[in-house]
GURO-994345 format. One record per residue: residue number from 0; x, y, z of N, C-alpha, C in turn. Coordinates in pm, 1 decimal, padded with zeros to 6 digits. Last residue first. Example, Ala and Ser with C-alpha at 12.3 -4.5 7.8 and 13.67 -1.06 7.14 Angstrom:
! residues 2
seq, n.u, n.v, n.w, ca.u, ca.v, ca.w, c.u, c.v, c.w
1, 01285.0, -00225.0, 00708.0, 01367.0, -00106.0, 00714.0, 01290.0, 00003.0, 00787.0
0, 01319.0, -00569.0, 00780.0, 01230.0, -00450.0, 00780.0, 01320.0, -00330.0, 00780.0
***
This chain:
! residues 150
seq, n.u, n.v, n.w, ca.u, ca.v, ca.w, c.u, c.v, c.w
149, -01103.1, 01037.9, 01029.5, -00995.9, 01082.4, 00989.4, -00948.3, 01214.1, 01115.8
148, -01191.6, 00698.4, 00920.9, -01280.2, 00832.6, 01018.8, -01111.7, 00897.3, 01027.4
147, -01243.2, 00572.1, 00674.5, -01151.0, 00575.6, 00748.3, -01211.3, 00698.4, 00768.0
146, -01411.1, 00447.4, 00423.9, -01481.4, 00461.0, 00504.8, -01394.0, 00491.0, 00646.0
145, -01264.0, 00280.2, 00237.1, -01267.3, 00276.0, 00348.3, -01331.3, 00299.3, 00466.6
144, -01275.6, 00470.1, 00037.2, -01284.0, 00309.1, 00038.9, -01333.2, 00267.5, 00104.7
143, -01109.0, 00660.6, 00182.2, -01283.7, 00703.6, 00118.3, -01362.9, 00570.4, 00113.2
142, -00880.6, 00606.0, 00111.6, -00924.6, 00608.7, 00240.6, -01071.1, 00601.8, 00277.1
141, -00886.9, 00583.1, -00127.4, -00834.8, 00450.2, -00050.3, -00915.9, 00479.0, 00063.0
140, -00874.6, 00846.5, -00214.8, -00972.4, 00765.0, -00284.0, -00991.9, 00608.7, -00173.9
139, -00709.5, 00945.1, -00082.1, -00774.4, 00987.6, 00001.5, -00908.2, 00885.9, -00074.1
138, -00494.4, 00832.9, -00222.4, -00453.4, 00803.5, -00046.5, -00616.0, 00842.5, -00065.4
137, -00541.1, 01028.1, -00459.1, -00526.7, 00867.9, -00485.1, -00562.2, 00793.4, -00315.6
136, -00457.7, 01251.9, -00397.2, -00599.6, 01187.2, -00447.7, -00633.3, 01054.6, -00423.8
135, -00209.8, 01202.5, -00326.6, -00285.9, 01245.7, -00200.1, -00450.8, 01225.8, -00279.9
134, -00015.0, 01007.3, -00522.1, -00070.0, 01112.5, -00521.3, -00157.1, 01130.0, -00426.6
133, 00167.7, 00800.6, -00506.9, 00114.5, 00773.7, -00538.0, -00014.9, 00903.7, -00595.4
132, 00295.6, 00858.1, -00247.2, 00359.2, 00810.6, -00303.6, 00289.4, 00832.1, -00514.3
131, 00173.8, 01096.8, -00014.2, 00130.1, 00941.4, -00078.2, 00196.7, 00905.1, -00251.1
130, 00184.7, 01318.5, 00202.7, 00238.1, 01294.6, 00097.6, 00198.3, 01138.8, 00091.2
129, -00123.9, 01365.7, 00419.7, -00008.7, 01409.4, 00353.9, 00061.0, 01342.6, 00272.5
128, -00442.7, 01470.5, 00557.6, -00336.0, 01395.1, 00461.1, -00222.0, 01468.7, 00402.3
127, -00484.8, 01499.4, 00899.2, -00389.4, 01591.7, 00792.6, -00336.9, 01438.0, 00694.2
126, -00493.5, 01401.0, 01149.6, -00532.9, 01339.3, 01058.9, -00549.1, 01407.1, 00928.4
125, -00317.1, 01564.8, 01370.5, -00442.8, 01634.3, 01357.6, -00514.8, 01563.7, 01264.3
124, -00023.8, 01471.5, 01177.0, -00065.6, 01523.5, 01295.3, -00214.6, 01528.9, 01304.0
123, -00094.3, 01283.4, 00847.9, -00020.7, 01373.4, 00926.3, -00093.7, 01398.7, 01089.2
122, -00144.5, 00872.9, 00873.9, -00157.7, 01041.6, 00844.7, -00091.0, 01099.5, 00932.7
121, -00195.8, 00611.6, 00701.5, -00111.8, 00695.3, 00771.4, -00105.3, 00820.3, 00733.5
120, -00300.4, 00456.0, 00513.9, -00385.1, 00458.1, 00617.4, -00261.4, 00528.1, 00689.4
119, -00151.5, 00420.9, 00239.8, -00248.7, 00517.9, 00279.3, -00317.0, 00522.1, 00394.6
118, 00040.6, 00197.5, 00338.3, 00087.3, 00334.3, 00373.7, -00032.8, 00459.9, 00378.1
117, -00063.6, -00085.5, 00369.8, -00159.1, 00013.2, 00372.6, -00079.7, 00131.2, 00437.8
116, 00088.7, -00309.3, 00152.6, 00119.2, -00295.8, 00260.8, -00006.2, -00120.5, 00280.0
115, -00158.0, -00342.8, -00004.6, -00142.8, -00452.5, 00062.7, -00074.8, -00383.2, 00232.8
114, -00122.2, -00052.9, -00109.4, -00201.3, -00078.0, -00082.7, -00239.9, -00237.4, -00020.5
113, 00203.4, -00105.6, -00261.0, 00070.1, -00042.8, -00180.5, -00048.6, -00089.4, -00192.4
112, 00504.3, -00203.5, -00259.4, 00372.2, -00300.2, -00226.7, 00283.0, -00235.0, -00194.8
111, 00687.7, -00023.0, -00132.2, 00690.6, -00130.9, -00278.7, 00538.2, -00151.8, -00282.0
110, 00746.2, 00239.5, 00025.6, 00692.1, 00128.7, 00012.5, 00663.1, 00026.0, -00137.2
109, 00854.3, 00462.9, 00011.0, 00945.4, 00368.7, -00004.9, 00899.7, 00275.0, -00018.4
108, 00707.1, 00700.3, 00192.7, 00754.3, 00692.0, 00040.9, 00842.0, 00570.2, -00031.7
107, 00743.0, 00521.4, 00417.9, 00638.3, 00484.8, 00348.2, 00596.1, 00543.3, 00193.2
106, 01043.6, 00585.6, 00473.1, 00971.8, 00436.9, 00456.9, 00877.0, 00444.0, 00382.9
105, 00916.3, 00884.9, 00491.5, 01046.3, 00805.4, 00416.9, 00984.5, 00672.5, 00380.3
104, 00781.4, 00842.3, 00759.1, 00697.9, 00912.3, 00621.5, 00780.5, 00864.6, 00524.2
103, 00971.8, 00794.2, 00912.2, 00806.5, 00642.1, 00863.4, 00782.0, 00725.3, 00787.2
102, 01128.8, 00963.5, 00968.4, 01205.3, 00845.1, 00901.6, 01065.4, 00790.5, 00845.0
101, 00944.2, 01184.7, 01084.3, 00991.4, 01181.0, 00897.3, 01000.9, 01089.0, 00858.0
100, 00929.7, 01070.9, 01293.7, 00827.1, 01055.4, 01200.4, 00800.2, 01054.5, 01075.3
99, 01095.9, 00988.5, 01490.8, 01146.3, 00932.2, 01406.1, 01017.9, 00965.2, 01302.0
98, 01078.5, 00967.0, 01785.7, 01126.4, 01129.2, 01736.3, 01091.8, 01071.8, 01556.1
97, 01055.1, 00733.1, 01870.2, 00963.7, 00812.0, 01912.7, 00989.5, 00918.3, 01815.8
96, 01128.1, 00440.8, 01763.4, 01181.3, 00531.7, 01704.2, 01092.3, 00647.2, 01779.5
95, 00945.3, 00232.5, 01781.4, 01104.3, 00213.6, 01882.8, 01154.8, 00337.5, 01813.4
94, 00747.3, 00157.1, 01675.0, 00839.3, 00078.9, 01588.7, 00992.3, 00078.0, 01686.6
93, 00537.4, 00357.8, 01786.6, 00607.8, 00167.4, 01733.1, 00643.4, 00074.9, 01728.8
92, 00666.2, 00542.1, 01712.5, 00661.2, 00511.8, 01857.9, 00681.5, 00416.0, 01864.6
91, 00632.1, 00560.1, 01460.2, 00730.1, 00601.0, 01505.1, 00753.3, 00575.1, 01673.6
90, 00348.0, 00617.3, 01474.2, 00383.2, 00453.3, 01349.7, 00560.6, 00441.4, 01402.8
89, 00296.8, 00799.1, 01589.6, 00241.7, 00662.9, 01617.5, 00314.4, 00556.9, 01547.2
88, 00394.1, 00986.9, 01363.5, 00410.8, 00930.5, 01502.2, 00394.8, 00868.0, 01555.9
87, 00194.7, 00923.1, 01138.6, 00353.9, 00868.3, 01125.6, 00412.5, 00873.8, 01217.1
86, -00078.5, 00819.2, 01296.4, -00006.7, 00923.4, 01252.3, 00143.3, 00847.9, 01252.7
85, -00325.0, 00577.4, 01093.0, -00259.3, 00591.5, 01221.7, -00152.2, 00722.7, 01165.9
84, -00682.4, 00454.0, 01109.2, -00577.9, 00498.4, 01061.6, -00428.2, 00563.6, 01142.3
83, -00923.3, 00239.9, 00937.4, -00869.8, 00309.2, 01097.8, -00732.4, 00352.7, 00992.1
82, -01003.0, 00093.0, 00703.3, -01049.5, 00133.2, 00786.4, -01025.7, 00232.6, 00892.8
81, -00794.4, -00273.1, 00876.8, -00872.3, -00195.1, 00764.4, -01001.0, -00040.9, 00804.1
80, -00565.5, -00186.8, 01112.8, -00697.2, -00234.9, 01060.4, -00747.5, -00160.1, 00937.1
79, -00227.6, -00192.9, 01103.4, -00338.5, -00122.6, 01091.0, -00500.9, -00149.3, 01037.4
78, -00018.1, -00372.7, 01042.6, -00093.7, -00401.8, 01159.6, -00228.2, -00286.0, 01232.4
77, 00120.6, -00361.2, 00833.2, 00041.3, -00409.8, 00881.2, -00075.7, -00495.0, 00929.6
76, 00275.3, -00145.4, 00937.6, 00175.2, -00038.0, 00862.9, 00074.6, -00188.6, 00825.3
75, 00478.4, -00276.6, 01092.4, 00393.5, -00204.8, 01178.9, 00271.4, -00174.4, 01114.9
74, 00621.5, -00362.3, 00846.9, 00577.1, -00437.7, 00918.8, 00450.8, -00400.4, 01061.9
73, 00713.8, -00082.1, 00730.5, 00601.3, -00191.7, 00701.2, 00545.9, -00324.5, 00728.4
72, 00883.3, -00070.7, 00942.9, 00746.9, 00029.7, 00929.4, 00671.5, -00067.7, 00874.5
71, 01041.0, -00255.8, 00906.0, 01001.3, -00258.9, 01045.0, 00908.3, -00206.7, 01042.2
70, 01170.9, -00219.7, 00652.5, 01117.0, -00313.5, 00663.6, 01016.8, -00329.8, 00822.7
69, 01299.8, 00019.9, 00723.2, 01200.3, 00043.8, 00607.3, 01069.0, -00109.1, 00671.2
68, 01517.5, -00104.9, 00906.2, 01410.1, 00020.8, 00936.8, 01321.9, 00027.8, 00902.9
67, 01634.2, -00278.2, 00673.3, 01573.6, -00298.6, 00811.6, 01475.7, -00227.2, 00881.5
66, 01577.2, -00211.6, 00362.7, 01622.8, -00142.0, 00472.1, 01575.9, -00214.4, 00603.3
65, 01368.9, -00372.0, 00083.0, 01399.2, -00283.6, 00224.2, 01467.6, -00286.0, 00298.9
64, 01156.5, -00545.7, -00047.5, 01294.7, -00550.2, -00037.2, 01317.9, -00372.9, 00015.9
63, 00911.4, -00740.6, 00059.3, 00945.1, -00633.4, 00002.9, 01097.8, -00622.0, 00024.5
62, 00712.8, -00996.8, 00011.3, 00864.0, -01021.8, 00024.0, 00914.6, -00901.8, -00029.7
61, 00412.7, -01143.8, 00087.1, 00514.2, -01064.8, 00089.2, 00647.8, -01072.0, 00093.5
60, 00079.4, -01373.0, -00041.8, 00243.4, -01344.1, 00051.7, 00372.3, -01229.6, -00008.5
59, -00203.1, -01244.8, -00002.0, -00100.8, -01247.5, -00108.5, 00045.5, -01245.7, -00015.3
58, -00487.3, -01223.4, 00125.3, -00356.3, -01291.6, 00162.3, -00273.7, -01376.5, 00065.5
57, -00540.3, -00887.4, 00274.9, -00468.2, -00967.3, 00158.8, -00414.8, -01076.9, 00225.5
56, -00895.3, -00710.0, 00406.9, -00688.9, -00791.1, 00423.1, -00697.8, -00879.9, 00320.8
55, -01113.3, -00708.5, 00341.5, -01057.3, -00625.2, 00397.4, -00910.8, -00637.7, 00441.3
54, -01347.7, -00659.4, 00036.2, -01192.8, -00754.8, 00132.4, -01173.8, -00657.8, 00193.0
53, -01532.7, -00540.9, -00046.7, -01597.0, -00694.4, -00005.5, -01440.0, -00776.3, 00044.3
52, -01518.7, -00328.4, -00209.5, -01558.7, -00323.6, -00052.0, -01559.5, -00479.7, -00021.6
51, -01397.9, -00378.6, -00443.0, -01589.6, -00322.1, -00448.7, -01629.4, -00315.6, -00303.4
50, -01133.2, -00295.5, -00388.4, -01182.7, -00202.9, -00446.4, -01357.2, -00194.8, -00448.7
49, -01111.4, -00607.6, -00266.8, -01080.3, -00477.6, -00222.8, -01132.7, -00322.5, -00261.3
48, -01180.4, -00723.7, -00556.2, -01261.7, -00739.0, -00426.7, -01240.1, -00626.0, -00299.4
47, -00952.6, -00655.3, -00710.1, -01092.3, -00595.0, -00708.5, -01184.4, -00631.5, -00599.5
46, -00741.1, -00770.1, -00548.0, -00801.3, -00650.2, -00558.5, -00899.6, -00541.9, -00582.8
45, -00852.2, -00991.4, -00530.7, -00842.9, -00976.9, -00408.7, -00862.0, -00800.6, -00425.0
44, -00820.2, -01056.7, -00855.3, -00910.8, -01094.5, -00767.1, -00946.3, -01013.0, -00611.9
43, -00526.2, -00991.5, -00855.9, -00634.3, -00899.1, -00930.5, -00756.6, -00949.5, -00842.9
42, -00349.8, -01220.7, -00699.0, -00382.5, -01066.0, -00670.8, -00482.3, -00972.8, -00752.2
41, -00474.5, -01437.9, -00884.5, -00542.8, -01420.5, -00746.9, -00518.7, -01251.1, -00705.5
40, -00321.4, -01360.7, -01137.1, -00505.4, -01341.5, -01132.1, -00559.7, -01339.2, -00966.3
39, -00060.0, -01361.2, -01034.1, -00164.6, -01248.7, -01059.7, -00315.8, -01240.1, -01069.1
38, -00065.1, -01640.8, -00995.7, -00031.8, -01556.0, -00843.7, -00097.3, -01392.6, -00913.0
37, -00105.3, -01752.3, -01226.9, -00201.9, -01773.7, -01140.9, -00200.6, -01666.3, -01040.6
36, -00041.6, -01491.8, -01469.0, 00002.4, -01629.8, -01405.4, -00133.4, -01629.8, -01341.1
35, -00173.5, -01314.0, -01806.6, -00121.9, -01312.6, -01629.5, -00108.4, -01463.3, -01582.1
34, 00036.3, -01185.8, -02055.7, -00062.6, -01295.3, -01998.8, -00053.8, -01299.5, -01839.5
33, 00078.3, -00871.4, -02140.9, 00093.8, -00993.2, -02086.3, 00015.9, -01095.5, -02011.4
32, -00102.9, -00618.9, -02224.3, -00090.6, -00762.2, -02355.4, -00045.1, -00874.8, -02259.3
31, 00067.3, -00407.7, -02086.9, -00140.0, -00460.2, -02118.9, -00136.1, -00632.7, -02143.4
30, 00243.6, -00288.1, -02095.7, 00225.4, -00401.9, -02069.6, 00121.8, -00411.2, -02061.1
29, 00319.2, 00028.9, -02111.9, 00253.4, -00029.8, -02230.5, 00252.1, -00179.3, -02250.1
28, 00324.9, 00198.0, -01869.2, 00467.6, 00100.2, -01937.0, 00422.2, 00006.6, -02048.7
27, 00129.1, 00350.8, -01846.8, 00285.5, 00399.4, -01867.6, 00366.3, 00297.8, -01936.7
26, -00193.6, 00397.1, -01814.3, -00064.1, 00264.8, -01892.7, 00070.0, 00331.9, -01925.9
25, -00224.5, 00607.1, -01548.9, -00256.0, 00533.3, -01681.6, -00145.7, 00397.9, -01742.3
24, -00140.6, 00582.3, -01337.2, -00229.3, 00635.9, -01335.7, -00287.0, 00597.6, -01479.7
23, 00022.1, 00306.3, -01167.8, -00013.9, 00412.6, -01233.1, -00124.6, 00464.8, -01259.1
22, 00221.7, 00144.3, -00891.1, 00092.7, 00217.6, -00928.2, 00088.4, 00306.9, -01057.9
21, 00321.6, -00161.3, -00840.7, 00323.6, -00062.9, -00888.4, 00162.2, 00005.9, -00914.6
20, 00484.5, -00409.0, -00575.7, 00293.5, -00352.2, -00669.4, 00317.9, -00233.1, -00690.5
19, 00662.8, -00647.3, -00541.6, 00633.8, -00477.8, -00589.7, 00485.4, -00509.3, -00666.4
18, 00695.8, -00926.3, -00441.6, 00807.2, -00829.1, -00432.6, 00778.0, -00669.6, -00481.6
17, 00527.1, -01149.9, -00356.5, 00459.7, -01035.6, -00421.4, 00599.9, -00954.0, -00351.9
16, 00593.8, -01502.6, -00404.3, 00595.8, -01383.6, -00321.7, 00581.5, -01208.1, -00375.5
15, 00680.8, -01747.8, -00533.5, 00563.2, -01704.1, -00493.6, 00550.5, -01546.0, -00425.2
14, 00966.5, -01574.8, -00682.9, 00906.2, -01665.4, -00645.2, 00737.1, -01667.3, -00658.7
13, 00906.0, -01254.3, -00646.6, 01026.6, -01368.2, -00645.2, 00965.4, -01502.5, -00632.2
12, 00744.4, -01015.8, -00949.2, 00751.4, -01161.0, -00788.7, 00886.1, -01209.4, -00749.4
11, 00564.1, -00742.2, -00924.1, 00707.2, -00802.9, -00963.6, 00695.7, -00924.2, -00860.1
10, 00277.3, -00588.6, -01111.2, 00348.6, -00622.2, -01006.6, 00464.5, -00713.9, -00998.6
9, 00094.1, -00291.9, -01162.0, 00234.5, -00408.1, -01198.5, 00276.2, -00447.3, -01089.8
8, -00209.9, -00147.4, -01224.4, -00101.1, -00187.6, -01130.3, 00019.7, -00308.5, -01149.1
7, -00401.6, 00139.4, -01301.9, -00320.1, 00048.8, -01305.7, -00239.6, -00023.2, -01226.4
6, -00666.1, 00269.1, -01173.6, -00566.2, 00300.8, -01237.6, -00514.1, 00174.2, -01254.3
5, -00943.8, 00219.5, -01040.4, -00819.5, 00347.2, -00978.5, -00734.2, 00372.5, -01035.0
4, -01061.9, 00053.2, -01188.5, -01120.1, 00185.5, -01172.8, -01015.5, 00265.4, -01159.5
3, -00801.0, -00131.4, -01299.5, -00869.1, -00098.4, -01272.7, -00939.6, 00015.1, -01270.6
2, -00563.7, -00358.0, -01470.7, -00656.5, -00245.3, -01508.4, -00730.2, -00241.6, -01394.1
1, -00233.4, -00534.7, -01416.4, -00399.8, -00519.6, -01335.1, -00462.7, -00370.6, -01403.5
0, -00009.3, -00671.7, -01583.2, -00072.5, -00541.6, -01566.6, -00218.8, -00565.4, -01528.8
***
């Protein structure tokens, strides 16, 4: 369990490989107490470094478990610069899906891994925030981070 400003975060491995970063808002699952490995202290590291502005990409290796499709968005989501931001159309063009915007809004309700994989850098039409897994406070705290022109 990662404490931070923004809230909490769990995360699940296979291996070396960062399989889920959970978000809460408070201590839901009352894991405080576990000792962290190495592969967590580096992801806490990176994160708080992320959080005081001073990272702008992870390099915590990935291994989300997903849908081919699923897996294709978040392979597109990236490839979004820190910062910048893109419409779930765009993210749907892509990927080879033009019509497909819901499907990447889906996906990105689906995402395991936030904020590595950066679903908050995807917006509605017109740069309209919209649904974030996580809560639209939360997306717009990231985005704010960020300094993402909208």
């Amino acid at each position: 369990m990662i404490k931070t400003e923004y809230g909490y975060f769990y995360s699940c491995w296979e291996g070396e490989y960062l399989s889920e970063l959970k978000y809460f808002r408070n201590n839901e699952t009352g894991n405080d107490c576990e000792p962290m490995d190495a592969r967590e202290k580096e992801l806490e590291k990176q994160l708080r470094e992320y959080m005081n502005g001073e990272r702008k990409s992870f390099s915590i290796p990935l291994n989300p478990n997903g849908t081919p499709f699923q897996k294709k968005v978040w392979n597109e989501l990236l490839k979004i610069p820190y910062g910048e931001v893109r419409t779930y159309g765009e993210i749907a063009k892509a990927v080879g899906c033009p019509k497909g915007a819901r499907a990447v809004g889906l996906a990105c309700n689906k995402n395991p891994i936030i904020i590595l994989i950066p679903c908050h850098r995807v917006v509605g039409k017109s740069g309209r925030l919209t649904g974030y897994a996580c809560g639209i406070d939360v997306k717009e705290k990231f985005l704010s981070l960020e300094n993402a022109k909208l």
